[in-house]
C-alpha positions as CSV (number, residue, x, y, z in Angstrom):
1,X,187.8,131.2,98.9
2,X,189.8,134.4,98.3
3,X,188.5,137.6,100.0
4,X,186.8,139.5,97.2
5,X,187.2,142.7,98.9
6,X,190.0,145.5,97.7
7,X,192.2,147.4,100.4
8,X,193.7,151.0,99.2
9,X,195.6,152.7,101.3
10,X,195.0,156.7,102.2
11,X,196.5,159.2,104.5
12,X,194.8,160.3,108.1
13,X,194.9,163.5,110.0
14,X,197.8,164.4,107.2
15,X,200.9,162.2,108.2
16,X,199.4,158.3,108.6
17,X,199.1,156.0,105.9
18,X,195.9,153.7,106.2
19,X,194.6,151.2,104.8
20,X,190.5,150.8,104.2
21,X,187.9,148.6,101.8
22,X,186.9,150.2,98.7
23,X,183.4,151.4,99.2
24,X,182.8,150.0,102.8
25,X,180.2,152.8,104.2
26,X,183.3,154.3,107.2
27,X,185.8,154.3,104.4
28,X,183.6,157.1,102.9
29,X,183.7,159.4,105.9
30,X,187.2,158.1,106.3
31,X,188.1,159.5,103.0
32,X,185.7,162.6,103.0
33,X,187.6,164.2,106.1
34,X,191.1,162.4,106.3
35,X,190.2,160.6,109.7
36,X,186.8,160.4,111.1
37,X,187.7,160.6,115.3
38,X,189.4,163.8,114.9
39,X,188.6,165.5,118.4
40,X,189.3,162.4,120.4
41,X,192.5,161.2,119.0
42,X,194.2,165.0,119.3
43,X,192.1,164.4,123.4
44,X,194.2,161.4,123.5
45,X,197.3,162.2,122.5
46,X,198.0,165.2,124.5
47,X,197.0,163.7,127.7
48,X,198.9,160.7,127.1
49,X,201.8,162.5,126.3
50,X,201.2,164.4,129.3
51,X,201.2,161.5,131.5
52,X,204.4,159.6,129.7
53,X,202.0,156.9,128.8
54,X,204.2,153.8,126.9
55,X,201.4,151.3,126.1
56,X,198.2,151.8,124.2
57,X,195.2,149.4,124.0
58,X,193.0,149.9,121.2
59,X,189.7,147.8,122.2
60,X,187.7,147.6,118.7
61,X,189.9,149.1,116.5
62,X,188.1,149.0,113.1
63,X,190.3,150.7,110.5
64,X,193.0,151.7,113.1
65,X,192.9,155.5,113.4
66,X,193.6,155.7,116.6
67,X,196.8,152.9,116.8
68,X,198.6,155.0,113.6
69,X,197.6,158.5,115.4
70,X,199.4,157.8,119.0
71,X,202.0,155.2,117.7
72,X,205.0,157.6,117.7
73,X,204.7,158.6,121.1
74,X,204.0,155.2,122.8
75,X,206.3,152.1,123.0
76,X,203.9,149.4,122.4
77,X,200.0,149.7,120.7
78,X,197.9,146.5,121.0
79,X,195.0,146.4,118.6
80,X,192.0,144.0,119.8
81,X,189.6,144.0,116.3
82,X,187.2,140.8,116.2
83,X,185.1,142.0,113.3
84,X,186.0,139.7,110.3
85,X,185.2,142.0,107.5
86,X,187.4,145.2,108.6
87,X,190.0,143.2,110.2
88,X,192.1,141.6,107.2
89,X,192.6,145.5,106.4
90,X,193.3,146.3,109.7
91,X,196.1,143.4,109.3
92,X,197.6,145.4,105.9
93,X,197.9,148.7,107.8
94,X,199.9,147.1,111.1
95,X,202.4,146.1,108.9
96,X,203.0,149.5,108.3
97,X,204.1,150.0,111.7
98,X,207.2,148.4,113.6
99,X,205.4,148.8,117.4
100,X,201.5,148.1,116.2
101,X,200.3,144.2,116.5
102,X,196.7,143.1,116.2
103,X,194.4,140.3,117.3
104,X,191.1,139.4,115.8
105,X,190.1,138.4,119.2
106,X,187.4,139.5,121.4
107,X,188.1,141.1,125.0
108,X,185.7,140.7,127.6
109,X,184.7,140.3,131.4
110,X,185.4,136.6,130.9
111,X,187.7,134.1,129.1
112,X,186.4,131.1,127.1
113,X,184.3,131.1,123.6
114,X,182.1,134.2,122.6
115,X,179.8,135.0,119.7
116,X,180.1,138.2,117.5
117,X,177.2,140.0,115.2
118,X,178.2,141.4,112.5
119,X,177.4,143.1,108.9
120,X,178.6,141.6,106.4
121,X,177.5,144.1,104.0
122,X,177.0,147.4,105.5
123,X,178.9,149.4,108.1
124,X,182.5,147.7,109.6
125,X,181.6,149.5,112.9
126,X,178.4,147.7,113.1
127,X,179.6,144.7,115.6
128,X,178.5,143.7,118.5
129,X,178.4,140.6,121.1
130,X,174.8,141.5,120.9
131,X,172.4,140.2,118.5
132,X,170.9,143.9,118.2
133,X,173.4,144.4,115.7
134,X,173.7,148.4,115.0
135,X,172.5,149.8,112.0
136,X,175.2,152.7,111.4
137,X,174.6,152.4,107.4
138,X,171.0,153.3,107.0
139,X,168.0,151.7,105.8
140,X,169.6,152.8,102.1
141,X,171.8,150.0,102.5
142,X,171.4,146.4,102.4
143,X,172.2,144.5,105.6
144,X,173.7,140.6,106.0
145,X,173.5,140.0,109.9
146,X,176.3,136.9,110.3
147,X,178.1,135.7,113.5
148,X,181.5,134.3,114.5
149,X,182.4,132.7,117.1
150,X,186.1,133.7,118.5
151,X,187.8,133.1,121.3
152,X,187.3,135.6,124.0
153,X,189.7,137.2,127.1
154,X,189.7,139.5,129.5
155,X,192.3,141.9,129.3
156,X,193.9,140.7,132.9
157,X,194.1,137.6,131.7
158,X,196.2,138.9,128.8
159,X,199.0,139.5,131.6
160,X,199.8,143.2,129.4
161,X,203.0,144.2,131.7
162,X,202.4,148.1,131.6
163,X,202.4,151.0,134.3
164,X,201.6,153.9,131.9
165,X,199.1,153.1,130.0
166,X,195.8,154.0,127.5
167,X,192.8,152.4,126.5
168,X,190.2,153.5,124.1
169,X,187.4,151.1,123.9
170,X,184.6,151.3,121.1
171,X,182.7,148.3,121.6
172,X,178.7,149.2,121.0
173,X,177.4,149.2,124.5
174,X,179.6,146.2,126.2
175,X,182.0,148.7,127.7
176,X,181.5,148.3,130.8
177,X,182.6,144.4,130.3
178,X,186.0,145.4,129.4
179,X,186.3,147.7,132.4
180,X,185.3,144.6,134.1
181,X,187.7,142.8,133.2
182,X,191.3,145.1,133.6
183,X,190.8,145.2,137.3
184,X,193.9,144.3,137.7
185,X,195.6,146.6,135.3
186,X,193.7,149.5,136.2
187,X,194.8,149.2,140.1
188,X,198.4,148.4,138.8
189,X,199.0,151.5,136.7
190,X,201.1,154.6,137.8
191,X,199.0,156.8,135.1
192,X,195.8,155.8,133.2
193,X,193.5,157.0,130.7
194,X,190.7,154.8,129.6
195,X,188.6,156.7,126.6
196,X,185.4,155.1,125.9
197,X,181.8,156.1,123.6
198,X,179.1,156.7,125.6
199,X,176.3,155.6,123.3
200,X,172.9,155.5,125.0
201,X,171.1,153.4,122.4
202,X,173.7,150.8,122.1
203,X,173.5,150.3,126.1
204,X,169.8,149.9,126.0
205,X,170.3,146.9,123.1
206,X,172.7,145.5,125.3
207,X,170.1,144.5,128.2
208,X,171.7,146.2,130.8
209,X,170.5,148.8,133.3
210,X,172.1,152.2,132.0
211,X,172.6,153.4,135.7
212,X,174.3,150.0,136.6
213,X,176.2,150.3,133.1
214,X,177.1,153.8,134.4
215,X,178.4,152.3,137.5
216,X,180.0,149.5,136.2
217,X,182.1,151.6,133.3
218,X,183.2,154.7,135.7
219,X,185.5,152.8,138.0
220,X,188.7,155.8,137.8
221,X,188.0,159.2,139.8
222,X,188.3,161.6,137.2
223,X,185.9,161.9,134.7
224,X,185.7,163.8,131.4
225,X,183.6,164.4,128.5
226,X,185.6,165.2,125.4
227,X,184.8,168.4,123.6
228,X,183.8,169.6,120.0
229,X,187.3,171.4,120.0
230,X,189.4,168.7,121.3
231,X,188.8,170.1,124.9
232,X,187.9,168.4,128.2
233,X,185.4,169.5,130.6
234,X,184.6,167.6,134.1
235,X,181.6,165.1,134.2
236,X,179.8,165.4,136.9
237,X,176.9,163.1,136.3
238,X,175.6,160.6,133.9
239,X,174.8,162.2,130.9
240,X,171.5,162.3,129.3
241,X,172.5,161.9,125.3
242,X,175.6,160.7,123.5
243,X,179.2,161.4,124.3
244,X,182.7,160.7,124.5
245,X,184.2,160.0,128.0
246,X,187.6,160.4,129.3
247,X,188.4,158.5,132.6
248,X,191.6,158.8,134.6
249,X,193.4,158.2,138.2
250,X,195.0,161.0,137.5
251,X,193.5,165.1,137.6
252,X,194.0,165.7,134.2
253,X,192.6,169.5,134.5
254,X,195.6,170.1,136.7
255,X,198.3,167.9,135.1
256,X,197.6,170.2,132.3
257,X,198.8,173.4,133.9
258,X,202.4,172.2,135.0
């Protein structure tokens, strides 16, 4: 049966074309502001130009704003997208771009067969390998809980050959799993920045112990919270409501001032 969804293309953070599904509740917000992760991709990009960072992993991709924003200073960007709904569009936009591939797999602290949750009808960011499916759309719209079962890896086992590298990861409380599970690349790398959503509610669906998840997720020395302003300031702790986290083997507050 032929997907009865329409993909339009647009323009992000005024240079990158994109492609998104007409009416799909992020495409809204994707439209409304040009690019919805504004702060953290401009985060992302300095410091990775900073650190002459060549390969970028984008761990649930969804629409791919943050693959088309750091493509043109990178070598290689590797797009990991499991959710069936968003990723045939994710598919159109790749094409746009000679070094971006994608894989509608999911990545993991283990290898073998895993289930995703997903809407079907509201929000393309509500995914999860929990059954506590997010509800990112509201109670305005209708919701169609489905699941997939896809083949599952860890990102060691993916045998990525890369000493500079980046990985954003936006996986709805199961972050900690792919930190997990790039031991081996993280202890390889010359220069690393892993970016991830600290999202307190999704943790707590996951089952897990938020000060084990803590533990678990914050494997690198140097810790950040990104800023309103596209900014940085040094985590100290845990923190106690949402936010954006910037980890790195690397003193980023100093690498800055050279």
């Amino acid at each position: 049966m032929d997907d009865p969804r329409v993909y339009l293309q647009t323009i992000v953070y005024n240079k990158y074309p994109i492609f998104y599904i007409k009416g799909e509740y992020r495409s809204k917000a994707l439209l409304r502001d040009k690019g919805t992760q504004k702060e953290k991709v401009n985060v992302l990009k300095q410091y990775t130009k900073k650190l002459n960072i060549k390969t970028f992993i984008d761990v649930g991709a969804n629409y791919g704003e943050f693959a088309v924003f750091l493509h043109d200073i990178v070598d290689r960007v590797i797009c990991y997208e499991p959710g069936p709904v968003v990723f045939p569009c994710l598919q159109q936009t790749c094409k746009l771009y000679l070094n971006i591939e994608c894989h509608q797999q999911l990545i993991s602290n283990i290898n073998g067969v895993g289930t995703l949750y997903y809407d079907n009808r509201g929000s393309t960011g509500s995914s999860s390998i929990y059954e506590t499916v997010p509800n990112y759309a509201g109670t305005d719209c209708p919701r169609d809980i489905q699941s997939i079962s896809l083949q599952q890896f860890t990102l060691d086992s993916l045998h990525i050959q890369a000493k500079n590298i980046a990985i954003k990861v936006d996986v709805e409380g199961a972050e900690n799993l792919i930190v997990r599970g790039a031991h081996n690349i993280i202890r390889a790398a010359d220069n690393i920045l892993i970016m991830y959503e600290y999202n307190v509610k999704a943790i707590e669906h996951s089952g897990f112990n938020i000060n084990d998840w803590w533990e678990q997720t914050n494997t690198l020395p140097h810790r950040y919270v990104v800023n309103k302003n596209s900014t940085i300031s040094v985590l100290e702790s845990r923190p106690s409501n949402d936010k954006d986290i910037l980890l790195s083997n690397k003193d980023l507050q100093k690498c800055m001032s050279f």
